[in-house]
N, C-alpha and C positions, 0 to 999 in steps of 0.2 A: 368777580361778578357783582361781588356787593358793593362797590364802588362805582360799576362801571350805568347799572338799570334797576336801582331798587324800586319805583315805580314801575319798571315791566314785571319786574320779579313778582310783585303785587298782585298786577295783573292776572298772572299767568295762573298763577295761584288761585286766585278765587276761578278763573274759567275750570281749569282741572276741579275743582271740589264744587262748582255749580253745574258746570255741565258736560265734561270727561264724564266723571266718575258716577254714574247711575246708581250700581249695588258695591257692594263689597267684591264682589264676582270679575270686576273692571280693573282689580289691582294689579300691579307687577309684582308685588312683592310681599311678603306677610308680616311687614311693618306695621300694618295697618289691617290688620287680621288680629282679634280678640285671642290670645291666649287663654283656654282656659286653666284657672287657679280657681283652691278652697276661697268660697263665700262667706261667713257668717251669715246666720240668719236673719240680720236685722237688716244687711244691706241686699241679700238677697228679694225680701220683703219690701224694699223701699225701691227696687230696682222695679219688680211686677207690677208695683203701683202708678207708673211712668206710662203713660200712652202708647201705643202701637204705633202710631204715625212718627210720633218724635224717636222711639228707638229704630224703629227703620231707616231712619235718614243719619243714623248718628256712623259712623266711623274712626270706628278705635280696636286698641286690643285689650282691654281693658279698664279699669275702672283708677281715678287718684284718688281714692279717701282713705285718710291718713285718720289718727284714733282723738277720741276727747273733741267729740263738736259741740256737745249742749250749747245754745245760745250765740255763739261762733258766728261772726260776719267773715263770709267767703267771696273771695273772686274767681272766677272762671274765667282763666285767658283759652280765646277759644272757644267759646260754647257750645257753637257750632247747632245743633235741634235741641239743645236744651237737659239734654238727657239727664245728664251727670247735677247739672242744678238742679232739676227734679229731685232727684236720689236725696240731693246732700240739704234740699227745702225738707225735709220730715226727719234727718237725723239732727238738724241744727235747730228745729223747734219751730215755733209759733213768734217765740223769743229774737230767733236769730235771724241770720237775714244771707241771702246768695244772692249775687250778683253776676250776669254773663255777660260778656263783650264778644264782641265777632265782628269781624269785616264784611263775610259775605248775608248780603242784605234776605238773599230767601231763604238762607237757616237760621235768620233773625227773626220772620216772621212766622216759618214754622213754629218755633220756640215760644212768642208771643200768643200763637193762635190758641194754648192750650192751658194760659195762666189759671182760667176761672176756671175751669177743669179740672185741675192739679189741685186747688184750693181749696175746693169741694168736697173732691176725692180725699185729702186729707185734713177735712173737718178744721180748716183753719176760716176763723175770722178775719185775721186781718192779711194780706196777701206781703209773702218774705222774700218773695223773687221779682229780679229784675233784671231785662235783659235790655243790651244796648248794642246798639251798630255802631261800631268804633274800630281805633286801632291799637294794638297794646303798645304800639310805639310810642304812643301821646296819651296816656290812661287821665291827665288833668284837662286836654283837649275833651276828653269823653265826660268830662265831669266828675271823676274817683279823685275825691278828697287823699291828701296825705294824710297817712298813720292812722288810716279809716276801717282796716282794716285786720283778722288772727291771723288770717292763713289766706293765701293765695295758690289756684292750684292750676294745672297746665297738662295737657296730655296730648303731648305730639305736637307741638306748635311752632315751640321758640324755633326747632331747626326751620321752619320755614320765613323765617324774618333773617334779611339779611345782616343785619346788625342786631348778633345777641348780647353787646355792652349794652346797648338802650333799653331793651326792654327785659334786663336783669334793675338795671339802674330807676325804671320807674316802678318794678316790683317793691325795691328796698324802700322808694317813696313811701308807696300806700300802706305797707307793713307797717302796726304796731311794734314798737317796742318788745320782744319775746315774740312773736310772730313767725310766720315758715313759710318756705316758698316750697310744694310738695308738689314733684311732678315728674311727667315721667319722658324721655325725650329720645329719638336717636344719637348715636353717639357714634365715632368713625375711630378706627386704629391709627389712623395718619391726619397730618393736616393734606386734605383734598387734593387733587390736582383740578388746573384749570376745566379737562376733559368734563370731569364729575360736575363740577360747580357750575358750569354753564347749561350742564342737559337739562331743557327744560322736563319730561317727563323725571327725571332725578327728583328734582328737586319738588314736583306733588307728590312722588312716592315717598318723600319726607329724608332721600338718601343725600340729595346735592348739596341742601345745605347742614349737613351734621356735622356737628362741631367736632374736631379732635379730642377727645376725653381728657385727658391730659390739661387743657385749656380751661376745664370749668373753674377746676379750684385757683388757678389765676385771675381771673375774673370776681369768684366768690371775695377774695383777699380784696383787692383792688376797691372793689365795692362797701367794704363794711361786713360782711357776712359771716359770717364763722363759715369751720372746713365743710367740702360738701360730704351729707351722710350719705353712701350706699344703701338704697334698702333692696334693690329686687336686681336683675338683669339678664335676656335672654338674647339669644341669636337670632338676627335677620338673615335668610334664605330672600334669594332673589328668583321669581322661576320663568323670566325672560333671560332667553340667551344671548340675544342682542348688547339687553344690558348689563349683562353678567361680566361681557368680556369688556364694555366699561370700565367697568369699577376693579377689573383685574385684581392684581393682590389684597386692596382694602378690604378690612371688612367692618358690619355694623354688627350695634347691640343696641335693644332697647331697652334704658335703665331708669329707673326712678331712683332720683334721690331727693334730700331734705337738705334746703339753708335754711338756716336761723337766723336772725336780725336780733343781736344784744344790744342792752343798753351798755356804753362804755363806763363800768364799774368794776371794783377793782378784783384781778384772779381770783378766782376759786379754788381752793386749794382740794387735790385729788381727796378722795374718799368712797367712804362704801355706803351705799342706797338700800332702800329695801320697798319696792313695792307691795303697796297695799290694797291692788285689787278694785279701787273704785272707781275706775272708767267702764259705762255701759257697754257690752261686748267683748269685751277684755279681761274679765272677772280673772281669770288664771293667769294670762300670762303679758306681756305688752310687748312687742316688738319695736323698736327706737328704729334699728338699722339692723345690715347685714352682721354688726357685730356683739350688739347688745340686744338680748332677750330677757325680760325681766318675769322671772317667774312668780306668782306672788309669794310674799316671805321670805323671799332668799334673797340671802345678802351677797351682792354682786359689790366688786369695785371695779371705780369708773375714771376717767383720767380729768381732768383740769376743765376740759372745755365740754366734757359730757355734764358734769357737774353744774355747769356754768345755763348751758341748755338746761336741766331740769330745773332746777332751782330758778329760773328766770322767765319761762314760759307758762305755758298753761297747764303745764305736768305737777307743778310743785308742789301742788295740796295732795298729789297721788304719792307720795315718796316719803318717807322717813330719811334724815341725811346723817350720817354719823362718823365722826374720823376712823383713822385704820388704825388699828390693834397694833400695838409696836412693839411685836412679839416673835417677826421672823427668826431664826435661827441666821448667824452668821453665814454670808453666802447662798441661802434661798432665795427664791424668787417669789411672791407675791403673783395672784391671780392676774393681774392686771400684766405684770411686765413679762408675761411668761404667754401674755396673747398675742398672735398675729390678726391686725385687723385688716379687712379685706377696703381696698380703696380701687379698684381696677374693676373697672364692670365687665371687662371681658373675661379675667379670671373667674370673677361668678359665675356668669352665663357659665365657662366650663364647667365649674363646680354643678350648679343647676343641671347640667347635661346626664353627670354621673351617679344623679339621687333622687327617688319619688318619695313623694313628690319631690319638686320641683323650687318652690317658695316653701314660706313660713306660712300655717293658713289663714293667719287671722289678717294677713297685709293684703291688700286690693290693690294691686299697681299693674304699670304696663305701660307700654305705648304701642301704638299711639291714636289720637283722638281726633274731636274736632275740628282739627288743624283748617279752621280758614281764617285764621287771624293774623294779622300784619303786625 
């Protein structure tokens, strides 16, 4: 399909999310049904502060704010009514700045309609959001400078772009140096069959085009990116029968993970960290990914390329770094080699199935979102 009409695929796209889909109420599937997960209070409070009109129009299942924004220049592929740039304009400051891109032109203008308002509401002088109608295909067509960028974030999008090497590829563009791509996306147990790929109602329920999971970190590799982190991931339920028998034995998950964009400097050699608590929100513990929790004060070891993430991003004033103790006994095993890390979001998602909660509380992920972006 992606070969054959990625300008209809476009198309199709924006009429499903401008004028299919009304409410939430309209969906096939609870891809795009808000999960609920533990909030913090701070984003909880940044959320309330969001307008009624723009959370009405938004469609997701949650939230991508990932930890440490003070000051943080963000993109939002996706924006979709703006919601989520709302939110992440008062945890990134006065200082910092968000940026939303979207193709479809009337959740561009929702989102604009409500700038001075938002600005207002939170006691800013100088205005930190800005929204564009664009395509994340061509992010330098839209005017987003390279390595203009901390973080770039996405919830539920990329699978609707038929070509997700492009726009991983002008992610990695805009991305600073220690930089993240935090987002949160469908994902598929198999690669697709044609069946899947071509339905168009599939693919605005954000199922037709989900990448094979297996395939991200391919891509991540290929591109520059370090491995992708898991952090969250739950089960898609379809509750059309039509298309249930579709999609036959596949199935989906909706999972958030983290790439990192390092600079090419030399390994990092394994050791043990110790956070110290200074991220707003986070004060006790910080969660990286599904397999790193960093409690504060406690000495965690981390493998080569965790190391390499901390010490190179925007984490690294939060961390003490210290080599490891070369004190094992003959034949033991160290914390670290004696972990299994979890890299399968379906595996999660079961895990997730079998424990309440659910997530970690302090991670805000999901999918999926905005999704009207090319």
């Amino acid at each position: 399909m992606a070969d054959q009409r990625p300008a209809e695929i476009q198309k199709e796209v924006q009429n499903y999310y401008g004028k299919v889909l009304r409410t939430a109420a309209d969906l096939q599937s609870n891809a795009c049904v808000t999960k609920a997960r533990p909030l913090l209070q701070h984003i909880r409070e940044a959320l309330q502060n969001v307008h009624e009109e723009v959370t009405l129009r938004y469609y997701g299942c949650g939230l991508v704010i990932p930890q440490c924004l003070e000051n943080c220049w963000i993109l939002d592929l996706g924006s979709g009514s703006g919601r989520d740039c709302y939110a992440l304009s008062q945890l990134v400051g006065e200082k910092g700045h968000v940026t939303g891109i979207d193709m479809t032109e009337g959740q561009v203008e929702v989102a604009k309609k409500y700038l001075n308002y938002h600005m207002e509401k939170f006691g800013f002088q100088t205005c930190n959001v800005t929204f564009i109608h664009g395509c994340i295909e061509n992010l330098a067509q839209a005017g987003i400078q390279n390595e203009s960028y901390d973080i770039v974030i996405s919830n539920c999008v990329i699978n609707l772009v038929p070509d997700k090497q492009q726009v991983l590829q002008e992610v990695y563009k805009v991305l600073k140096h220690g930089g993240e791509l935090y987002f949160s996306d469908v994902y598929a147990s198999l690669d697709l069959p044609e069946e899947i790929k071509t339905h168009t109602v599939l693919w605005g329920e954000c199922l037709g085009g989900a990448l094979y999971w297996k395939n991200l970190a391919i891509l991540a590799q290929k591109l520059g990116f370090c491995s992708p982190r898991l952090v969250t991931a739950d089960f898609i339920t379809i509750q059309n029968k039509e298309l249930e028998s579709i999609v036959g034995d596949c199935r989906f998950v909706s999972a958030t993970f983290r790439l990192f964009k390092l600079s090419e400097t030399a390994p990092a050699k394994r050791c043990q960290v110790i956070y110290n608590g200074g991220i707003t929100g986070y004060e006790k513990e910080l969660v990286l990914d599904a397999n790193f929790i960093f409690k504060k004060g406690e000495i965690v070891e981390v493998d080569e390329e965790t190391v390499a993430i901390l010490k190179n991003s925007r984490f690294a004033q939060d961390f003490v770094f210290r080599p490891i103790e070369a004190n094992l006994e003959p034949g033991s095993y160290s914390t670290l080699e004696s972990k299994v890390l979890i890299t399968d979001p379906f595996k999660l998602a079961a895990e997730s199935d079998n424990r309440k909660p659910s997530c970690a509380p302090d991670v805000a992920g999901g999918c999926c979102g905005k999704k009207k972006s090319c």
